[in-house]
N, C-alpha and C positions, 0 to 999 in steps of 0.2 A: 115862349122862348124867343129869343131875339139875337140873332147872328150866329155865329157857330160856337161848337162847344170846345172848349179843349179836350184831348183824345189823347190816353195812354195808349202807351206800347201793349202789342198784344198778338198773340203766333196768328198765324195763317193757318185753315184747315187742310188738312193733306189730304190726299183721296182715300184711303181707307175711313175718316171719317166723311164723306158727302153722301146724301140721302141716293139710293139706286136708282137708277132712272126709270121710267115710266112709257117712255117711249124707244125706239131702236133705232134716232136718228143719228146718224154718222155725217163729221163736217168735211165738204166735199172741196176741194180748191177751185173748181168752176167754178159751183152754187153759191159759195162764201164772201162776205167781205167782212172786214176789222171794224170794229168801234172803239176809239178813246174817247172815253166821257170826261171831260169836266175838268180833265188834269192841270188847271190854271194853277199858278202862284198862291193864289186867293186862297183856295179850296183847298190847298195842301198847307199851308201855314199852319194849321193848327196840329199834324201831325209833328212829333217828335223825330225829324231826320235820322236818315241813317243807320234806324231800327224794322224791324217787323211792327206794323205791318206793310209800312208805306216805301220802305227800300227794298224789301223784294218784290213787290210788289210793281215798281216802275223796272224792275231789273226783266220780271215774267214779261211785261206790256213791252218792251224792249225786243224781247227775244218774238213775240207773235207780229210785232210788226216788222222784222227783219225778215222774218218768215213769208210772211204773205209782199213783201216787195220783191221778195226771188221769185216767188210761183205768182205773180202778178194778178193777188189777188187785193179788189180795191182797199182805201185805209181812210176811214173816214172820221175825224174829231169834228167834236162839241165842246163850245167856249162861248161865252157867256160874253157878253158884251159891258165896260164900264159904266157909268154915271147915266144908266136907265134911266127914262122917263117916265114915274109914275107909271100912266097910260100903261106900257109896254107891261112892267114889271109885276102888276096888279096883284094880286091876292098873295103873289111870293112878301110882298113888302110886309103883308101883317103878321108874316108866320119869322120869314129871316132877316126883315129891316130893308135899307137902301142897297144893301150888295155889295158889290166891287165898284172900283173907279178904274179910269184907265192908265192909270201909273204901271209900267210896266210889272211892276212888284207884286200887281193885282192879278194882271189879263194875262200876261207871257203864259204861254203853255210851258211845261218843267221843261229847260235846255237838255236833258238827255233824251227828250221825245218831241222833239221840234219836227213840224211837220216836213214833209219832202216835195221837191218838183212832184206834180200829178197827185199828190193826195186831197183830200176835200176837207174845206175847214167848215162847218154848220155853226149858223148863230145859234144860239140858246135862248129860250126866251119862258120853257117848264121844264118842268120835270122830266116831261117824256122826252126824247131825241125826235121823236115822228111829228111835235108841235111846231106849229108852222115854221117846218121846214120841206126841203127837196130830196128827205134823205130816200123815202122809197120811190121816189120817182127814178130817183139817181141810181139805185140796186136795180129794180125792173128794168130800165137801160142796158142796164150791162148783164141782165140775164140771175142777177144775184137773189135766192130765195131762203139765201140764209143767213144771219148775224151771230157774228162771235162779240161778248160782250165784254170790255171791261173799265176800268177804272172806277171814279168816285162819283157821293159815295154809293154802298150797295146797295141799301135799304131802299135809296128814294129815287136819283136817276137812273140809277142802271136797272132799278127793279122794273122801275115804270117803263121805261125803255123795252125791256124783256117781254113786259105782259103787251105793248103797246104791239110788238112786233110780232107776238101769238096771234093778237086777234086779227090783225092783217095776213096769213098765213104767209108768214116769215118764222122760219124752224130758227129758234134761239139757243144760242150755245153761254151759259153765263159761266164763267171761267172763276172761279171761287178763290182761286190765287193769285188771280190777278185785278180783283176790286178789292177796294181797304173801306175801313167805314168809323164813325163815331165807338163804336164796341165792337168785341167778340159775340158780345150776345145781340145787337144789330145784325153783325155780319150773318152769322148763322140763319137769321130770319129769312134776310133775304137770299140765301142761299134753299132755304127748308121750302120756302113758298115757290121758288123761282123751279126748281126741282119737282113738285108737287103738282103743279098747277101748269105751267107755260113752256119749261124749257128744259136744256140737256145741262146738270150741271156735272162740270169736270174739270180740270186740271191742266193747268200751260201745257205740260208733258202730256197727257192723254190727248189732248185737242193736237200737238204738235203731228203724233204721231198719226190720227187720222188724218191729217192733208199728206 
């Protein structure tokens, strides 16, 4: 496959359908900080606006980072950089092509999540969030040993992201209402494994209500 796919409309899981967690961990407002993955221009084109799962979806991401800038807890995005150089880009190229450019239409993070004074913007350059970047050096800094995760899509960044932040003992919270993805049956995957395997999956409202 080569570039993104186009993506019907399709509901969000609610919390009586997410797998039971596995673990008993609770997101704390010290321990915690925010991740928005990906949420560029680019990356959301192909979603059909205005619909589930990508409009409640920036509405959930909305309300968790309003949240944690009143209990000031860090907020940290992933954005991908335009007109990569090979080099940089490597193995992404033979699975999604050249990528984004830097035309704003491509790179802008979505205007209703535009980052704030004091948030942290992280180059992107895999999959994971934790690929060279400063994102755990920058949690460990501020004492933070756990990530709430969301945005696009579920399956591949935010998954790898999730497991990336397990194996560094970073307790991961993946927020199931607040990533969108290529399907409902993607979605579910990486909800089913991310639940299973590495993290706490739950709900804007349930996460809200632990801080």
């Amino acid at each position: 496959m080569m570039g993104l796919p186009s993506i019907q409309s399709y509901p969000l899981p609610q919390a009586g359908e997410l797998p039971p967690p596995r673990v008993d961990w609770r997101a704390h407002r010290d321990r915690t900080a925010l991740l928005i993955h990906d949420m560029q221009n680019y990356f959301l084109a192909p979603f059909p606006p205005d619909v589930s799962p990508i409009a409640p979806v920036i509405a959930n991401i909305d309300t968790l980072r309003r949240q944690a800038h009143a209990l000031g807890i860090p907020v940290f995005y992933t954005a991908q950089e335009g007109d990569q150089d090979p080099r940089d880009r490597g193995l992404q190229r033979d699975f999604w092509g050249p990528g984004m450019s830097t035309r704003p239409e491509h790179q802008a993070i979505h205007p209703a999540l535009a980052p704030r004074d004091g948030d942290f913007i992280l180059h992107k350059w895999r999959y994971s969030a934790f690929q060279r970047s400063n994102l755990e050096p920058l949690m460990r800094a501020r004492g933070r040993d756990q990530l709430i995760v969301t945005g696009i899509y579920a399956h591949i960044g935010c998954l790898m992201t999730t497991a990336e932040a397990f194996q560094r003992d970073i307790e991961p919270f993946f927020i199931a209402d607040a990533v969108a993805d290529f399907s409902r049956e993607n979605h579910d995957l990486a909800v089913t494994y991310a639940a299973g395997r590495c993290a706490v999956a739950t709900t804007t409202t349930q996460l809200l209500e632990s801080l």
